[in-house]
C-alpha positions, 0 to 999 in steps of 0.5 A: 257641339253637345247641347250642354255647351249649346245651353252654356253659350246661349246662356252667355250671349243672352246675359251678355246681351242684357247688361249690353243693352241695359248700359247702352240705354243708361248712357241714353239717358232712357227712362225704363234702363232701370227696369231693364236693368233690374230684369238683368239682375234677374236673367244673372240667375233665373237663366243658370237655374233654368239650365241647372234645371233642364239638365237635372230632366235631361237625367230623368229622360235617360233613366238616371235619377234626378239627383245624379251628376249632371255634367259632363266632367264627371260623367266621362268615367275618369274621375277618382274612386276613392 
């Protein structure tokens, strides 16, 4: 398995994992599964930016700018040249 999709898949779990445990303690009646629950809607898009990112310095590590492409569906050369 390539790391994109190694980052992808860890990237779920955690989300997954946070608004799980943010529910379970809301059903338990806890009084910090607001502020878990908050640093959930954080995770939502910190964490896909931070892939975004680590991607983007994947590129500049391989000589390719930053701004270029970084995933893999167009990178396999079968994309349509207008």
């Amino acid at each position: 398995m390539e790391l994109k999709r190694i980052l992808a898949l860890a990237a779920v779990v955690l989300l997954v994992l946070m608004y799980l445990s943010s529910f379970i303690l809301a059903l338990m009646n806890h009084p910090d599964s607001g502020k878990l629950l908050m640093a959930s809607i954080v995770c939502t898009v910190f964490v896909p930016v931070l892939i975004h990112l680590f991607l983007m310095m994947r590129n500049v590590r391989k000589g390719k700018g930053l701004y270029d492409e970084t995933y893999s569906y167009k990178e396999d050369g079968s994309e349509k040249k207008h």
